[in-house]
C-alpha positions as CSV (number, residue, x, y, z in Angstrom):
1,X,0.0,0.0,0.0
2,X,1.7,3.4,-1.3
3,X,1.0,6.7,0.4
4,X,-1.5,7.8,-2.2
5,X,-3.8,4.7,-1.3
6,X,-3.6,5.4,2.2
7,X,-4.2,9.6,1.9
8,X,-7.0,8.0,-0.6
9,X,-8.3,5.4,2.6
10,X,-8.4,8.6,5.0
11,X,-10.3,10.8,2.6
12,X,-13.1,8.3,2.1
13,X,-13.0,8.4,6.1
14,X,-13.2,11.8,6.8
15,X,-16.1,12.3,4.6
16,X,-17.8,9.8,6.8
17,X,-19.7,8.8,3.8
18,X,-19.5,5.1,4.0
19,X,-18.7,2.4,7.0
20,X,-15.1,1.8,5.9
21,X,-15.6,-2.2,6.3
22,X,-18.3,-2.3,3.6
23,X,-15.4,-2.9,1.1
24,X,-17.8,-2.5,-2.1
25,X,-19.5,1.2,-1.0
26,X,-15.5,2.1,-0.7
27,X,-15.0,1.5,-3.5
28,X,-17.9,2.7,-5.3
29,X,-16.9,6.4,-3.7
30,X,-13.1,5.5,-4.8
31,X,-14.2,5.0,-8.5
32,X,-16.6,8.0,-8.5
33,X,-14.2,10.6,-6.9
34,X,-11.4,9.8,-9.0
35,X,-9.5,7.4,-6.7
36,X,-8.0,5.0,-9.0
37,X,-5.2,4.0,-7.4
38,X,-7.3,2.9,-4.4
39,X,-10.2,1.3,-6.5
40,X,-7.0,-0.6,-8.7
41,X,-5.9,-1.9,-4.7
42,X,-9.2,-2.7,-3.5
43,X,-10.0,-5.5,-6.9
44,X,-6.7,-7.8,-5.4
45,X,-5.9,-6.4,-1.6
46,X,-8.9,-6.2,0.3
47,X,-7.4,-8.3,3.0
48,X,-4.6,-6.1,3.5
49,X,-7.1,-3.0,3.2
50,X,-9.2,-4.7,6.1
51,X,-5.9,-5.0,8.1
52,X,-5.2,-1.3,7.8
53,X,-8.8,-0.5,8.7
54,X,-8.6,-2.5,11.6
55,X,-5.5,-2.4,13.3
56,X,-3.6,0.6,11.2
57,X,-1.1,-1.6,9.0
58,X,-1.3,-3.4,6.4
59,X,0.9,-6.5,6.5
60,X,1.1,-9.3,9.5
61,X,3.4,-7.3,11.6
62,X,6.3,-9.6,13.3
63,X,5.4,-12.1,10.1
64,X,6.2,-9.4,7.7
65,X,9.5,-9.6,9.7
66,X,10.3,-12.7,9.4
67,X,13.5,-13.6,7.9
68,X,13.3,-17.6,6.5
69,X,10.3,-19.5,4.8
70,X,10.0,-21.8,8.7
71,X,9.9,-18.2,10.7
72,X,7.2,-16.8,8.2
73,X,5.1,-19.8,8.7
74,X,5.4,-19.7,12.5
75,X,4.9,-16.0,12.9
76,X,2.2,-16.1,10.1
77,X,0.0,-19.1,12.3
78,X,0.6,-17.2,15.3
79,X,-0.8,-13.8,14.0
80,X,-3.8,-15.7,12.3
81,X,-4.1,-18.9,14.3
82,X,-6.8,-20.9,13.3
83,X,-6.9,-21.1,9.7
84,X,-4.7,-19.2,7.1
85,X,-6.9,-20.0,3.9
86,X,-9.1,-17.8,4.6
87,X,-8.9,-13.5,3.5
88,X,-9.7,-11.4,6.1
89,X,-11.6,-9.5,4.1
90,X,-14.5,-12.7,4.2
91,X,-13.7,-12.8,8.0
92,X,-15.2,-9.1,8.4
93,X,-18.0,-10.1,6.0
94,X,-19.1,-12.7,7.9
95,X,-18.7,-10.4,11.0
96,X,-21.4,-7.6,9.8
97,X,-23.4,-10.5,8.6
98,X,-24.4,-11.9,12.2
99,X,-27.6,-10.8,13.5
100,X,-27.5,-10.6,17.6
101,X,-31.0,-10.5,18.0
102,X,-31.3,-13.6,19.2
103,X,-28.1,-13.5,21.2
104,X,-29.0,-10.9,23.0
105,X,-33.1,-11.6,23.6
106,X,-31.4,-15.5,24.8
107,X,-29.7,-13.1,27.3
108,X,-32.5,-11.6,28.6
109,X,-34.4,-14.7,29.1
110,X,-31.1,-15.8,31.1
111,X,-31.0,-12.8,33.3
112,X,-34.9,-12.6,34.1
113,X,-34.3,-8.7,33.0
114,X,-34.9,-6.4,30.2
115,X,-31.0,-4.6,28.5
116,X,-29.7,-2.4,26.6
117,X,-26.9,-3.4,24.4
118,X,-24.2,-1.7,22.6
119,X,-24.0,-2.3,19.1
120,X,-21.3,-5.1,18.6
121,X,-18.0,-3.9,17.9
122,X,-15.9,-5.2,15.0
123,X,-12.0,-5.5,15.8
124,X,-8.7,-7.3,15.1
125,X,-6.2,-8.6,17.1
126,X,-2.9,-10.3,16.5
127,X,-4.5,-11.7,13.0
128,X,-7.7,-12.5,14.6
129,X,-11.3,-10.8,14.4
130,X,-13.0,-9.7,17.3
131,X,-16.9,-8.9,17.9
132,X,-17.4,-7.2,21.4
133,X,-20.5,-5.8,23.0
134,X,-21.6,-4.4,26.8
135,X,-24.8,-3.5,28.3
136,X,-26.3,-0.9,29.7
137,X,-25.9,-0.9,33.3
138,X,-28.8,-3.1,35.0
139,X,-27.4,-2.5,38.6
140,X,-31.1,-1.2,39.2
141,X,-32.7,-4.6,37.6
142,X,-30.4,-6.8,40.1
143,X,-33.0,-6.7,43.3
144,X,-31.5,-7.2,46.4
145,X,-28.2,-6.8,45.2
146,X,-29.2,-3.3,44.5
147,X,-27.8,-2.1,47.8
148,X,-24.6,-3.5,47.7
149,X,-23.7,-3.0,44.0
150,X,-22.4,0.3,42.7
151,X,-22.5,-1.0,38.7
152,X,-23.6,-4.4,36.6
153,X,-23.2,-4.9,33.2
154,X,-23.4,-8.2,30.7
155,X,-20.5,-8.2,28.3
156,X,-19.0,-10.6,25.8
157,X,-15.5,-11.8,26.5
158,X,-13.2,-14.4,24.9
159,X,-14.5,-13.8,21.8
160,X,-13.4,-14.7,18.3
161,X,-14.4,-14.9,14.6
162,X,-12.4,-18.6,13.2
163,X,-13.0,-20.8,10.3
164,X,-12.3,-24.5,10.9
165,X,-9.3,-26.0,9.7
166,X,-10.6,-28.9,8.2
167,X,-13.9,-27.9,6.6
168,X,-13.5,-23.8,6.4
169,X,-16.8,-23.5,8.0
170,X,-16.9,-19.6,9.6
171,X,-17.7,-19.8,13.4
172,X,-18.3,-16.8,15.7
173,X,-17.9,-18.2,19.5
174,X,-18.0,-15.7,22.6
175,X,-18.6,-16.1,26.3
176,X,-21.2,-13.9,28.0
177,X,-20.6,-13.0,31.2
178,X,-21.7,-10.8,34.1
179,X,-19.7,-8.0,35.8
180,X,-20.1,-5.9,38.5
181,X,-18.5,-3.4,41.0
182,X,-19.4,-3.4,45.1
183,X,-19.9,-0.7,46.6
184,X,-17.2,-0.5,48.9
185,X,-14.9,-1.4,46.8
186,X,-13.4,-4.3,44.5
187,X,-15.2,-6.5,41.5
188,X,-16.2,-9.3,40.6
189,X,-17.8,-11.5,38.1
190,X,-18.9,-15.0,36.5
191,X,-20.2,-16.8,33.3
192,X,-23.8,-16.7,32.0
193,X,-22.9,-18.6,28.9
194,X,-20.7,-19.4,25.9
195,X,-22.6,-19.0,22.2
196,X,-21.7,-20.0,19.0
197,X,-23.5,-18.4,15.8
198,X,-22.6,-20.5,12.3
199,X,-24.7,-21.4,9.1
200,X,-27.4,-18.7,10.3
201,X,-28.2,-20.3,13.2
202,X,-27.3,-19.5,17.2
203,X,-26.3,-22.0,19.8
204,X,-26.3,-21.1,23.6
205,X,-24.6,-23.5,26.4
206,X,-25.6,-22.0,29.9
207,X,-22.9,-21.7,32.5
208,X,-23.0,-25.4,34.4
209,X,-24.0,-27.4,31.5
210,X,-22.2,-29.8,29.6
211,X,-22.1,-29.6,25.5
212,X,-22.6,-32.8,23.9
């Protein structure tokens, strides 16, 4: 990526004119307002331009370091861990593809209370796509506890976006858990549940059960 295509990138930015992950509108406003270079890029590097959306550079970091073919493969799985085959660029699709509807109404159910929640959060990590979201805080929905509790929020954690190694299938799995702050001090916490959401469908494993 040459200077132009990033002052190109930040332009399109600035004008706030399009969610910079929806590769096609970025390109749409690249081609119309004259920014070939960047509309050339985005046709054969759109998972390098997902990397520089994301994290702010374009290449794997320590892989693009690496100095022999056995280094490059060993900093390349650790920057993208789980399967290599697949573009980043169809790792953030299927990110903005996942409704959370039911993720988050299986929530409520859970709780016994009615939240807020953010609107996930798309990020990347050391090669790895992250969806995050947080709730409102329900301290005021938590009875008893109310008088002991200064905040209490549901949040995702341990979170990830993978394909399977063996069959390629795209997976988004993420543990829900509670979190909250006493009143005279100190935190604490615990696990509602862990949720996976492939082939268009949710699956929720409650905090003491055993998947099959």
């Amino acid at each position: 990526m040459n200077p132009s295509v990033r002052e190109q990138i930040l332009a399109i930015r600035a004008s706030g004119e399009a969610n910079m992950l929806d590769v096609d509108k970025v390109e749409e406003i690249a081609l119309r307002d004259g920014f070939d270079e960047l509309a050339d890029y985005l046709k054969s590097h759109k998972s390098g331009y997902c990397r520089f959306i994301l994290n702010g550079w374009e290449g794997w970091g320590i892989a693009a370091k690496a100095i022999s073919m056995k280094e490059k493969a060993i900093a390349r799985f650790m920057y993208n861990p789980v399967n290599t085959d697949i573009p980043v660029h169809s790792l953030v699709l299927f990110a903005r593809s996942i409704d959370f509807t039911e993720l988050f109404d299986h929530i409520r159910f859970v709780i016994s209370a009615g939240c807020t929640f953010s609107h996930p959060e798309i990020t990347m990590w050391l090669g790895s796509i992250h969806i995050s979201f947080m709730s409102k805080d329900i301290v005021g929905k938590t009875g008893v506890f109310t008088a002991i509790l200064e905040r209490c929020a549901i949040r995702s954690s341990n979170n990830r976006v993978y394909a399977d190694r063996a069959t390629g299938r795209l997976t988004y799995l993420v543990d829900v858990d509670v979190q909250f702050e006493h009143k005279d001090g100190g935190s604490g916490g615990m696990n509602l549940l862990r949720a996976w959401y492939r082939n268009d469908t949710w699956e929720f494993l409650e905090a003491g059960q055993r998947r099959a």
